[in-house]
C-alpha positions as CSV (number, residue, x, y, z in Angstrom):
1,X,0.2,-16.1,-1.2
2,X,-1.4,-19.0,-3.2
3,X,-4.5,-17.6,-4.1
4,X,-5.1,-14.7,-7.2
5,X,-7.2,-12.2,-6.4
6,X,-9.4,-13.3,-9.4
7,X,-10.0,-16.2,-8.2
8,X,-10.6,-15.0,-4.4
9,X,-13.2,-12.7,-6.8
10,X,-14.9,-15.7,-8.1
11,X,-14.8,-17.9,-4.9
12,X,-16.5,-14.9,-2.3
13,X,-16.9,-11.6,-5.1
14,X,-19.9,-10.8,-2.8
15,X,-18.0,-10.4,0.6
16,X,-15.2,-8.5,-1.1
17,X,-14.0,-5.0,-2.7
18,X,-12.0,-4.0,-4.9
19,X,-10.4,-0.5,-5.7
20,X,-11.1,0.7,-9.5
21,X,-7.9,2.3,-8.9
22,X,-4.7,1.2,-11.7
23,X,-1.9,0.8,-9.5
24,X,1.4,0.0,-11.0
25,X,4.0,-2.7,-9.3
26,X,7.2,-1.3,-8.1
27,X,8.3,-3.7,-5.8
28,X,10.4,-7.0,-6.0
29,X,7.2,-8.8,-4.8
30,X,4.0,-8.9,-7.3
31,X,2.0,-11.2,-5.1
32,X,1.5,-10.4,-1.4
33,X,-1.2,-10.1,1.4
34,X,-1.8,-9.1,5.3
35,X,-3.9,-7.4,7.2
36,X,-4.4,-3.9,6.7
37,X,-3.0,-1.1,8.6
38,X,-3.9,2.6,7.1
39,X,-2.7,6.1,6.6
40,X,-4.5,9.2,5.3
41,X,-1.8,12.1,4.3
42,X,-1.4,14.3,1.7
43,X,2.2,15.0,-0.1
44,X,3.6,14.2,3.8
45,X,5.3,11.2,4.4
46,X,6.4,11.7,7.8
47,X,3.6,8.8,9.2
48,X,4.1,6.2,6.2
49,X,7.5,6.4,7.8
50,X,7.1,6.4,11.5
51,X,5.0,3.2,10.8
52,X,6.9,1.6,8.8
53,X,9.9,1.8,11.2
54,X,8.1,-0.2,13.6
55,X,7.3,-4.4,13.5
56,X,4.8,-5.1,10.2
57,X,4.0,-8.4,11.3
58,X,2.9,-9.5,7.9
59,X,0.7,-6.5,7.6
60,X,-0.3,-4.7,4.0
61,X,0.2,-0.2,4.8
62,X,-2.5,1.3,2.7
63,X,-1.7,5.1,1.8
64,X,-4.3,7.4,0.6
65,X,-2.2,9.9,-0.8
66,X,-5.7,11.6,-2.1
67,X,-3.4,10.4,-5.4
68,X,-1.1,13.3,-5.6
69,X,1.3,12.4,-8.3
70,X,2.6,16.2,-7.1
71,X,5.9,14.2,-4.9
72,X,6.5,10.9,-3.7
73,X,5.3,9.5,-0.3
74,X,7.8,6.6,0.0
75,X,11.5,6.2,-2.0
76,X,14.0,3.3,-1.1
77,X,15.1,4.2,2.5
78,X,11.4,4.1,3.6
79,X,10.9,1.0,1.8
80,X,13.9,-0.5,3.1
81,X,12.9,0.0,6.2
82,X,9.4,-1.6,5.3
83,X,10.8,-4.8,4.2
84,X,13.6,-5.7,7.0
85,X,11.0,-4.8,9.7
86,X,8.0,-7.4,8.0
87,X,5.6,-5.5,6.1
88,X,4.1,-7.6,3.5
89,X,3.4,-4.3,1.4
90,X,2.6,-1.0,1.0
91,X,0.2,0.2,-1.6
92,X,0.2,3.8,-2.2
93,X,-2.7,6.1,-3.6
94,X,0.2,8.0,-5.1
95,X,3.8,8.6,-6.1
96,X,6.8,6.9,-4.9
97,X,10.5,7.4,-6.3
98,X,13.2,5.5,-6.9
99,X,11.5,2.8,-8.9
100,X,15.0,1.0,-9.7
101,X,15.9,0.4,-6.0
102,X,12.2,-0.6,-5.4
103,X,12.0,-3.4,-7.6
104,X,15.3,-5.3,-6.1
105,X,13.6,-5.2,-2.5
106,X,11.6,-8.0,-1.2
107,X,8.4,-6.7,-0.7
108,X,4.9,-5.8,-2.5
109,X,4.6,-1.9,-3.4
110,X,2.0,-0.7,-5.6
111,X,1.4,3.0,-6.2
112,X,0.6,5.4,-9.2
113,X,3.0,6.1,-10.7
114,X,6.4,8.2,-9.8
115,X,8.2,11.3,-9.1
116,X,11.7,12.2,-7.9
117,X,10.1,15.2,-5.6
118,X,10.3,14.3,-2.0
119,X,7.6,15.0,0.3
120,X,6.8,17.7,2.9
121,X,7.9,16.6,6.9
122,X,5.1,18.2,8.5
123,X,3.7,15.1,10.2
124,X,-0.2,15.7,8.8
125,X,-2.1,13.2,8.6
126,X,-4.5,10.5,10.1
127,X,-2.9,6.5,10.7
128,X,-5.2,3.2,11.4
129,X,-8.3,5.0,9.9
130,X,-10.6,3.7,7.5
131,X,-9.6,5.4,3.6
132,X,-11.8,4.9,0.3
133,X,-9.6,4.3,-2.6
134,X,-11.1,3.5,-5.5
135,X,-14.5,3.1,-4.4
136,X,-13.4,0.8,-1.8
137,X,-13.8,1.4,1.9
138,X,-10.8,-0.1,3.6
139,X,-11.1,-0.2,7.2
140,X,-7.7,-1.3,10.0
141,X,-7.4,-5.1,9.9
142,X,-9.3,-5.8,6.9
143,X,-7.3,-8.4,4.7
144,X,-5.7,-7.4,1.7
145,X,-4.6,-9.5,-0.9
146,X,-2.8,-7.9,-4.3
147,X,-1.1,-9.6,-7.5
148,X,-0.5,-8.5,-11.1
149,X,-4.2,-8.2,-11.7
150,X,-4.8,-5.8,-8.3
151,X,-6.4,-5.5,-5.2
152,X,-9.2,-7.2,-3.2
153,X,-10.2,-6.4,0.3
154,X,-12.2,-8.7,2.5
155,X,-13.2,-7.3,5.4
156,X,-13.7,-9.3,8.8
157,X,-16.2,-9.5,10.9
């Protein structure tokens, strides 16, 4: 990724979003950007994993944890996972956990903030829907971009 997000903001501001949302950076990558794939759950992290066992492809996983800080929805197994199998990312309107191991893997995660609580296994949840984060709509295959200032979403057409 070349391109900040504030100056994607300043080249095309009108065709993009942006979640109000302060995410903090957890993993080894600051800068990264894909298409987006999607999961609604709540304090269950049984479909943030099932997805991100599978080929990412480049693709940014946005979470919408409703932004429970109440237990994590991805710790470094699941992230692990995430980075050998080619996600570009995975930004999480939440909690993650073990921060330390997070920042020495090669991928993008942003969430809330952290807790050492793991997540119920129930399998709830919705994947490849569109979530609102922030004030912004983020619908399957829209492109994300993040960096050290945020997140931008463009959405195609």
């Amino acid at each position: 990724m070349t391109t900040s997000t504030a100056d994607l903001w300043d080249e095309r501001g009108d065709a993009l979003s942006a979640p109000t949302t302060q995410f903090r950076d957890f993993g080894g990558e600051m800068r990264f950007a894909g298409p987006a794939r999607t999961v609604r759950c709540r304090e269950d992290n049984v479909l943030v994993a099932r997805l991100l066992e599978t080929p990412g492809d480049g693709a940014v996983l946005i979470v919408d944890g409703g932004g429970s800080l109440a237990c994590a929805l991805m710790g470094d197994r699941i992230a692990g996972l995430a980075a050998a199998n080619g996600w570009a990312g995975v930004i999480i309107n939440g909690a993650v956990r073990d921060s330390a191991a997070l920042a020495a893997l090669p991928i993008g995660i942003k969430a809330l903030g952290t807790n050492p609580r793991k997540s119920g296994k129930q399998g709830a949840g919705e994947v490849d829907v569109p979530v609102e984060i922030g004030g912004a709509l983020i619908r399957p295959g829209a492109l994300v971009t993040a960096d050290e200032d945020g997140v931008v979403v463009e959405h195609r057409p």
